[in-house]
C-alpha angles and dihedrals in degrees: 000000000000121000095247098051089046089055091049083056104051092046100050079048088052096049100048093049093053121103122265099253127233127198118198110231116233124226097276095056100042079049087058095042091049091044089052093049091245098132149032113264111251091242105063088049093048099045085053091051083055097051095044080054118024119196094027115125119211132256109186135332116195131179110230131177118213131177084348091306120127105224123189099207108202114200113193149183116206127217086253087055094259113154111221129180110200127192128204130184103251086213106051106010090244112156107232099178137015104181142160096251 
């Protein structure tokens, strides 16, 4: 095989084992989204992780955008000291993951 196509090779192998990449949105961003109507307010999401865990105090909760998908990620503490990382879709509201962090 010649250097160049084995390269070729190597790097299309690269590329497709790679991670699908996320960036984290800052404030003016998630502000436009909200104001077009674009995302779930924070709130509403926050107040269901709650209620699918009561007593658990909150972490961290981040707005990320991956593969063009608006994703809410909820990082929580339970009442029983269980770390759990929820996702919601930012769009709908739907809850993608519910996990032990």
């Amino acid at each position: 095989m010649r250097p160049a196509t084995l390269l070729s090779v190597v790097l299309v192998m690269l590329l497709a084992a790679a991670p699908a990449v996320s960036r984290d949105l800052d404030q003016d961003e998630v502000l436009r989204l909200r104001r077009e109507g674009l995302i779930q307010p924070l709130e509403s999401l926050l107040q269901r992780a709650m209620q699918r865990h009561p007593g658990a105090r909150l972490l961290e909760a981040e707005l990320e955008e991956d593969d063009g998908l608006y994703v809410y990620e909820i990082e929580l503490v339970t009442a029983d000291g269980i770390a759990r990382e929820l996702e919601f879709n930012a769009r709908d509201g739907r809850l993608l993951k519910d996990e032990q962090d």
